[in-house]
Every structure is written in structure tokens, then in C-alpha cells.
C-alpha positions in Angstrom: -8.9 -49.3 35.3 -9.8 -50.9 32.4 -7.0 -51.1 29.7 -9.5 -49.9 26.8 -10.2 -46.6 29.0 -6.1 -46.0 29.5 -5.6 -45.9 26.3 -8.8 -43.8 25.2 -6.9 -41.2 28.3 -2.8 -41.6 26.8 -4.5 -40.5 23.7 -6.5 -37.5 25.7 -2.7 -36.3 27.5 -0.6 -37.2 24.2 -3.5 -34.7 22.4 -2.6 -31.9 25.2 0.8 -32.2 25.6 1.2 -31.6 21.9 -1.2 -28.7 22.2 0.4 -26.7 25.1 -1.5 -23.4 26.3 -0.4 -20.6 28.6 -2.1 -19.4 31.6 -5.4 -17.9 30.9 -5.0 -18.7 27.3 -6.3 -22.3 28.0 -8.8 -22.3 25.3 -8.1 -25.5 23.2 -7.7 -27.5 26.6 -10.9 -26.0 27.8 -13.1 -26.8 25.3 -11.4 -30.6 25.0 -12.6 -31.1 28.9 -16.2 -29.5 28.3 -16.6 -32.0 25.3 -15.2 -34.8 27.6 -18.4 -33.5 30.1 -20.7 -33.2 28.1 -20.3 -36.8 26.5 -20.3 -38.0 30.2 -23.5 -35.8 30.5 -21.8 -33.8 33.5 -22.5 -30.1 33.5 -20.4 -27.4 33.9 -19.6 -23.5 33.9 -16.6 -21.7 33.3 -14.6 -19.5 35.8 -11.7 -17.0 35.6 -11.9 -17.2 31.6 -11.0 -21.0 30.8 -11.4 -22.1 33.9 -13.5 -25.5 33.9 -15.6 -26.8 36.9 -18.0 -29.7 36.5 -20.6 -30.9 39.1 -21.8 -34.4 39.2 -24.9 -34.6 41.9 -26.9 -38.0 42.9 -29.0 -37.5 45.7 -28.6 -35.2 48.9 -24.8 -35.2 49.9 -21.5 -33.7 51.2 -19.6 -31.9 48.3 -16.2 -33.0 47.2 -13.7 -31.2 44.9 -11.1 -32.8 42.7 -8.9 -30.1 41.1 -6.2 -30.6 38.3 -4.6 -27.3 36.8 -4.4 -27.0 32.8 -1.7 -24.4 31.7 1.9 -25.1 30.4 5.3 -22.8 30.4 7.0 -20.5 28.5 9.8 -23.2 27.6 10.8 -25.0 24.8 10.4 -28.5 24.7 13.9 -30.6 24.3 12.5 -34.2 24.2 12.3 -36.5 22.0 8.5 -37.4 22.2 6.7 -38.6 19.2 3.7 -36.1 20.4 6.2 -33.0 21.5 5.1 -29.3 22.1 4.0 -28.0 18.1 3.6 -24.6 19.7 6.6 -23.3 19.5 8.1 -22.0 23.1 5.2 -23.4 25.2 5.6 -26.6 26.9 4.0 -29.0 29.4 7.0 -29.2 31.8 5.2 -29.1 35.0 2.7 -32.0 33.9 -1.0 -30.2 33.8 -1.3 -32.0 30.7 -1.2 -35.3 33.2 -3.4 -33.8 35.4 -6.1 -33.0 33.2 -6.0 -36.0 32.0 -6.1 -37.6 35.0 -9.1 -36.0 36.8 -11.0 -36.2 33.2 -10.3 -40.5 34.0 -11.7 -39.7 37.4 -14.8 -38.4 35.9 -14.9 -41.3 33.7 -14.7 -43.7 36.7 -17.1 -41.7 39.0 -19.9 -41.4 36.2 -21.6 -45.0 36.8 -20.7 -45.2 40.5 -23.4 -45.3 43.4 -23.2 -42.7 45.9 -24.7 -39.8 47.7 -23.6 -36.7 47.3 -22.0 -34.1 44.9 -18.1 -34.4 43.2 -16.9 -31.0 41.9 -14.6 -31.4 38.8 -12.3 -28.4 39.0 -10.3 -28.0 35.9 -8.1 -24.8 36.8 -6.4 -22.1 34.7 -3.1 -20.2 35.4 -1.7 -22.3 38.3 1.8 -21.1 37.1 1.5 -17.6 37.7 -0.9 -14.2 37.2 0.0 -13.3 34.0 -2.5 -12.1 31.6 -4.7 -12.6 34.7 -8.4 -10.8 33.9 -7.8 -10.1 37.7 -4.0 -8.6 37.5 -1.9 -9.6 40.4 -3.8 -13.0 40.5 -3.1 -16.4 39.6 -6.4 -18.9 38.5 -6.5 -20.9 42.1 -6.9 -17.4 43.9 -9.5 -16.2 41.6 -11.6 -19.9 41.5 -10.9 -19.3 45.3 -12.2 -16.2 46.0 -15.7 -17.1 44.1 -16.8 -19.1 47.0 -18.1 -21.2 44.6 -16.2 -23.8 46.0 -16.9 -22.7 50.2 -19.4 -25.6 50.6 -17.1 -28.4 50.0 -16.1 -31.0 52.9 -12.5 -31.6 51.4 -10.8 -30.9 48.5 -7.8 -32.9 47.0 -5.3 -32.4 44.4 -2.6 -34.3 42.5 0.7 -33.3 41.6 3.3 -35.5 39.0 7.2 -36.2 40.7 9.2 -37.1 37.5 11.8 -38.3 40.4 9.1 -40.3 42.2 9.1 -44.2 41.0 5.1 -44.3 39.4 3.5 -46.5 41.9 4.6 -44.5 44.8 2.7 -41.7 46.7 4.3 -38.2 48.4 2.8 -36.9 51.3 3.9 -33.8 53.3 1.8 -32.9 57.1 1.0 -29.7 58.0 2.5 -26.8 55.8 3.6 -28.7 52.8 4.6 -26.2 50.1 6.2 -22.7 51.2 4.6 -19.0 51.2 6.5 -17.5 48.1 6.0 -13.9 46.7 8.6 -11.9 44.7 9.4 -8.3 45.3 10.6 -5.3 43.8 13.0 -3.1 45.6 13.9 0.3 44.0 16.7 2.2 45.4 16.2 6.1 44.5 19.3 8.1 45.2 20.7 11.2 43.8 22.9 11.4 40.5 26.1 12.8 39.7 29.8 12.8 38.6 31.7 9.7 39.8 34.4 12.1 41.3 32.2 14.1 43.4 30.6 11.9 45.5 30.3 14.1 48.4 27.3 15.8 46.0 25.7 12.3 45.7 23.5 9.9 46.9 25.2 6.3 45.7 21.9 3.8 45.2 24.4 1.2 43.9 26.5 1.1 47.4 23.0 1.6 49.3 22.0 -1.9 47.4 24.9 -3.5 47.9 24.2 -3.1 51.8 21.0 -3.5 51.7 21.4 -7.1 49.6 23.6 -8.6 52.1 21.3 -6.8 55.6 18.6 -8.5 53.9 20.2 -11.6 53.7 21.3 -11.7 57.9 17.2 -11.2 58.2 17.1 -15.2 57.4 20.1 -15.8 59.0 19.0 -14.6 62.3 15.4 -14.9 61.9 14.7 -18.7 60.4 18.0 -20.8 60.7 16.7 -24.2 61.5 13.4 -23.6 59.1 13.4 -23.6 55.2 13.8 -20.4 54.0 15.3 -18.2 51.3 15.7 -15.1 50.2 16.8 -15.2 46.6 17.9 -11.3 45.0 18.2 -12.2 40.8 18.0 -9.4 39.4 19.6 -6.0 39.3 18.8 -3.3 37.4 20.3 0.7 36.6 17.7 3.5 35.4 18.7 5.2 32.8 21.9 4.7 30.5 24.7 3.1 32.3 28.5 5.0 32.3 31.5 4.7 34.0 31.8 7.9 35.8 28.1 8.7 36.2 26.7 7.4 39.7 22.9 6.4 38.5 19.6 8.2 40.0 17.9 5.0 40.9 18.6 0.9 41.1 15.8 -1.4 41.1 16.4 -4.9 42.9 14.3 -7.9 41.9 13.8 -11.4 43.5 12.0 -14.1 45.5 11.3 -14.8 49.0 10.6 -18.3 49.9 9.1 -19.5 53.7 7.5 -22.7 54.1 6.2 -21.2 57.9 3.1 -18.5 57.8 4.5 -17.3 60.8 8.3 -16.8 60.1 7.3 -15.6 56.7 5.0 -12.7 57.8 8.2 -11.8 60.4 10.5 -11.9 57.7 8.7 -8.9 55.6 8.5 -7.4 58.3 11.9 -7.1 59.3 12.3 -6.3 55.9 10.3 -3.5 55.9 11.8 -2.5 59.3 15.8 -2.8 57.7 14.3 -0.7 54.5 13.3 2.3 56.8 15.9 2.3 58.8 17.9 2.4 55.5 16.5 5.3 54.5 17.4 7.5 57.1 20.7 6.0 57.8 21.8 7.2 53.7 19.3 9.6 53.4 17.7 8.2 50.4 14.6 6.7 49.2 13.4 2.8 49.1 10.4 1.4 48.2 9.2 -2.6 48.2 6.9 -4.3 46.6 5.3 -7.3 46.9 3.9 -9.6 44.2 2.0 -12.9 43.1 2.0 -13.8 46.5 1.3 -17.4 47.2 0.5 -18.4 50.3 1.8 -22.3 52.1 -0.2 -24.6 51.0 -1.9 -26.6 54.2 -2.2 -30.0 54.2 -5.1 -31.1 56.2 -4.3 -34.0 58.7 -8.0 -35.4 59.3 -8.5 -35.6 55.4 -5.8 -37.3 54.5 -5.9 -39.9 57.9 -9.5 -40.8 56.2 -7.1 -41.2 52.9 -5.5 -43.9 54.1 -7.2 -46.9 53.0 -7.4 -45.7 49.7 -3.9 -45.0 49.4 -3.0 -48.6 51.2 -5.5 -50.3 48.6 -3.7 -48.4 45.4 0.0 -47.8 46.7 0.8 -50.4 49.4 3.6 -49.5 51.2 4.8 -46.9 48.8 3.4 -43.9 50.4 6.2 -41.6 51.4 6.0 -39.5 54.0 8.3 -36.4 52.7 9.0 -32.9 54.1 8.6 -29.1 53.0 9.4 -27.9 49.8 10.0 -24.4 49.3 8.1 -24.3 45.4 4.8 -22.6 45.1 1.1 -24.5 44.3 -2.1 -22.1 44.3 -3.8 -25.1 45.4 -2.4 -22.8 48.5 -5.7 -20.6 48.2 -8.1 -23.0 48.5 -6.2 -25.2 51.3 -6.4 -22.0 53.0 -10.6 -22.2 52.4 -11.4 -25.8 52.7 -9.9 -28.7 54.7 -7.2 -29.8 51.9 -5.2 -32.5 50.9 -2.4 -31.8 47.8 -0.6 -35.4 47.6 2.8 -36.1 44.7 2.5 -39.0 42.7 5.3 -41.0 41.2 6.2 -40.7 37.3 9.6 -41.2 37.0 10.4 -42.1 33.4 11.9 -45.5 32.7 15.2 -43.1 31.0 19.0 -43.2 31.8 18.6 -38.9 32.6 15.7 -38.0 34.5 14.8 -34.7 35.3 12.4 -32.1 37.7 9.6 -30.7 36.6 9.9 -26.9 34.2 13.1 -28.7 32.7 12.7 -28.9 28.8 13.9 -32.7 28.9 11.1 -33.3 31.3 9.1 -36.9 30.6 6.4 -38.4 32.5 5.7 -42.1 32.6 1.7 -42.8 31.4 1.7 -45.8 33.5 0.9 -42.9 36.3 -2.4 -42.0 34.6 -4.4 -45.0 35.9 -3.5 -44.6 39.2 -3.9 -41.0 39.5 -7.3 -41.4 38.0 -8.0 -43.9 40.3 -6.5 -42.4 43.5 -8.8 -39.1 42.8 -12.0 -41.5 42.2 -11.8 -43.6 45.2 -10.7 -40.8 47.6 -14.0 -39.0 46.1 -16.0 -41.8 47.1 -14.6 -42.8 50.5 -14.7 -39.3 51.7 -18.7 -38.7 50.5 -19.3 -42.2 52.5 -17.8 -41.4 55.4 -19.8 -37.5 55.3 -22.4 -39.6 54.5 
């Protein structure tokens, strides 16, 4: 990449970064990548509200989608960056800001090129979670997915930022790379009265306290050499709180992480299972539910074998084979569509303290930008010749 276009792009991710936008509310950073489009003379339509996808045809083709997610945190930014967060609260601590930047490079590079076929430019809302979703319970990969818009694409790749990854290195996970993650709500309903009297009672706050640690044996017994978790965080008592008063109704709150489909449809339902039998064992009342599901994202082994040159040519021997990660990515919804390939890309800052991504300290080194721009271009290209 040439040095005068790296620059023009720092200036493009400092701009954003400074500028942070929640999920679905995306509407600065939207209409930065349509002017960015429309000066390359690529056209466009918007999805899911701020949702961004550009199409850049020459001649009869395969169809390739490049996807880079736009919306930042509810966190404040603890950095000491000349361009830091001005919105107060609202930070870029997962690196979108990156990736937008990036995959507008990409369309920079991919402009002038000679090749047959179609690249999708899929700048995505809301990857962090579903709310102010204008479909509730869904995040903005689920809704871009369930268009179709994207159904007639041969392979579709994403990039994700490591601020623990050196920048010149490349992560890459086979199979089931990221876990299938949901979090779920758990009310307790028992029956109220004095704390002396419990033979008149229904206690939901022992009930819990069983259920918490049944629930846990489920992963115990059901995933022990597979990365799972069951996580309860929060616990909660309806109505005003006292000493001798034995509450109505406690409500249970947490998340369950499974990086295997499989095991993680068994799970809930063993969970279910322990719930009913619950129920009549204390003869009370428990209801689950389940929400912002995301399902494991699936790396596509034919894809990312046809990857290879183009990750020998831009990261030499730096491309690291890793293993699962139980964090969420609703590039999930679409690996689940479209043959898929969701790759990490080094950015470790050249700092004493590092730190992961949605940590208020997180930085990301710039010197990533030309290579993800780069990586997402050529991979573009080698896949439409070899559809070709």
C-alpha cells in the first residue's frame, strides 16, 4: 500500500475512533463510508438502519463479501490518545473503528483492479449486541443475514483486531472458531411469608441456590474436556428486601458459553430438563429464558486453504494456527449462510501495558491498517479468480 493512501486511512480511523457510535445508532460512521463510496463511484444501499453494503461489479462473476462491523461500547475511554473518544461513555474498545477503516482501504485498493466478478462491501451495524435493534432480540449480522441479500455469495471473509497479537501476524482457528453464546433469565417464583414460618412457604432463594450449583454439574458432566461455561452474574429479589420476609420471586441472570453446536444444544436441554424436575421436586414455579443468542461461528476449511497464498505473500510464517475462543462474533449468522472465513490480525501496541479488546486502556497499532486492507483485497481477488 502506498504510504500517501495509509495516511489518507489513519486519518479516516483517528476521525472514527474520536467519533464513537453505538449499535444501531451508527449514523455519523455511516454516512463517512457512503461518502468514501460514492467518491470511489461504488454504489450502495443501506440495511438494518445504518447498515452499509457496497457492490462493485466488472463483468459476469462469482460474488465475494468483505464485512467490517462499525459500532463501539458503552465504555469510557482511559487512554491517552491525541484523537480519544469526545463522546462521552462510548468507546471503540473492540476496534470497528479499525475495521471500517480497513475494508474502506480495501475498496480503495480493489477500485482500479482487473477482475471478473462482483465484491460486496458490507459495512455492518450492531455487531456488539441487539440493543435498540429495529428487530428486538437481534443483533446487525443476524438481521443483514436473514435478508438473503447476501445468499449468492461464494465466500465471505471477515477481520478481527488482537491487541495481544504482534501486527504482522495472522490468527486462524478450523472448524468452530468462536463459541455459541446466549444469556438467559431464570425466575424463581415461590410463595412469600414470615421467615419463622417456613413450613407456610415456598423458599425461591434456597430453590436458586440448588438450582445454581445443579446447573453448574450440567457442564461438569456434560462437556469436561470441551470449552464450556456456564456463568450465573446476577441475582436479583422482587419486591423490597427484609430480613424476616422470605421473597415471592428471585430472578437469576447470566451467560452460557459452548464453542460445540452440539454440546451446546444438549446443555439447554438438560437445563430445561433439571428446571422441570425442579419444579416438582419444591413445588414451585421456574421459568427460562433465552436471549441474544449467537450462534459458533464456522470457519470454512476450503476457503481459507485457497487463503493460503495470500496469507504466505502478506504474513510469511506468521500465521498462527490458534484454538476456540469462547467470545461471541455475529459474523456467526452469516458463517452459518455462506462458506466463511473470520481470521485475527495482529495489533499489539508498541506499550509497556497492553491490553484485550472492551478494556478502556485498549490501543491498536495503525501499522495493522495496511495489511488488513491488503489481506481483505487480495483474498477478494484470489478467490473471484479461482471461481473464475
Amino acid at each position: 500500500m502506498e504510504n500517501q493512501l495509509f495516511q489518507y486511512l489513519i486519518g479516516i480511523r483517528q476521525n472514527i475512533h474520536q467519533h464513537p457510535e453505538l449499535g444501531f445508532r451508527e449514523f455519523k460512521t455511516s454516512a463517512l463510508v457512503q461518502q468514501h463510496m460514492q467518491e470511489l463511484g461504488i454504489t450502495f444501499e443501506i440495511l438494518a438502519e445504518t447498515g452499509v453494503l457496497a457492490t462493485l461489479k466488472k463483468g459476469e462473476g462469482p460474488t465475494v463479501v468483505l464485512r467490517a462491523d462499525m459500532d463501539a461500547l458503552p465504555v469510557k475511554e482511559d487512554t491517552d490518545l491525541s484523537f480519544s473518544s469526545v463522546n462521552e461513555n462510548v468507546m471503540h474498545a473492540c476496534g470497528h473503528d479499525v475495521h471500517t477503516t480497513m475494508l474502506i482501504g480495501a475498496a480503495y485498493l480493489l477500485k482500479d483492479k482487473d477482475f471478473k466478478g462482483t465484491v460486496k462491501f458490507l459495512f455492518q451495524p450492531s455487531e456488539e449486541g441487539n440493543l435498540r435493534s429495529p428487530e428486538p432480540g437481534k443483533s446487525g449480522g443476524q438481521i443483514i443475514a436473514e435478508t438473503g441479500r447476501l445468499n449468492d455469495a461464494k465466500a465471505i471473509i471477515g477481520l478481527h483486531v488482537n491487541p495481544l497479537m504482534p501486527v504482522g501476524s495472522l490468527g486462524y482457528t478450523q472448524g468452530e472458531a468462536l463459541a455459541n453464546v446466549c444469556n438467559f433469565i431464570i425466575s424463581v417464583h415461590g410463595k412469600s411469608g414470615h421467615a419463622g414460618a417456613l413450613e407456610h412457604v415456598i423458599d425461591p432463594v434456597l430453590i436458586s441456590s440448588h438450582l445454581i450449583v445443579a446447573a453448574q454439574s450440567i457442564i461438569s458432566h456434560t462437556a469436561p474436556t470441551q470449552p464450556a461455561v456456564m456463568a450465573f452474574t446476577t441475582t436479583e429479589i422482587v419486591g423490597e428486601p427484609a430480613y424476616n420476609i422470605i421473597p415471592k420471586t428471585v430472578i437469576l441472570k447470566g451467560s452460557l458459553r459452548v464453542l460445540n453446536l452440539e454440546t451446546y444444544n444438549l446443555i439447554v436441554d438438560k437445563l430445561n430438563t433439571l428446571i422441570r424436575g425442579m419444579e416438582i421436586s419444591f413445588s414451585c414455579k421456574i421459568t427460562i429464558e433465552f436471549t441474544a443468542y449467537y450462534p459458533s461461528l464456522l470457519n470454512n476449511a476450503e476457503i481459507n486453504l485457497r487463503l493460503v497464498p495470500v496469507q504466505e505473500l502478506i504474513f510469511g510464517d506468521q500465521v498462527i494456527q490458534q484454538s476456540g475462543q469462547l467470545i461471541a462474533e455475529d459474523f456467526a449468522f452469516y458463517s452459518r449462510k455462506v462458506p466463511s472465513v473470520f481470521y485475527f490480525l495482529g495489533a499489539k501496541a508498541d506499550r509497556e501495558d497492553v491490553y484485550f479488546l472492551h478494556h478502556p486502556k485498549v490501543v491498536f497499532d495503525e501499522n495493522c491498517i495496511p495489511l488488513g486492507s491488503l489481506f481483505l483485497a487480495e483474498s477478494a481477488l484470489q478467490l473471484l479468480q479461482e471461481q473464475s
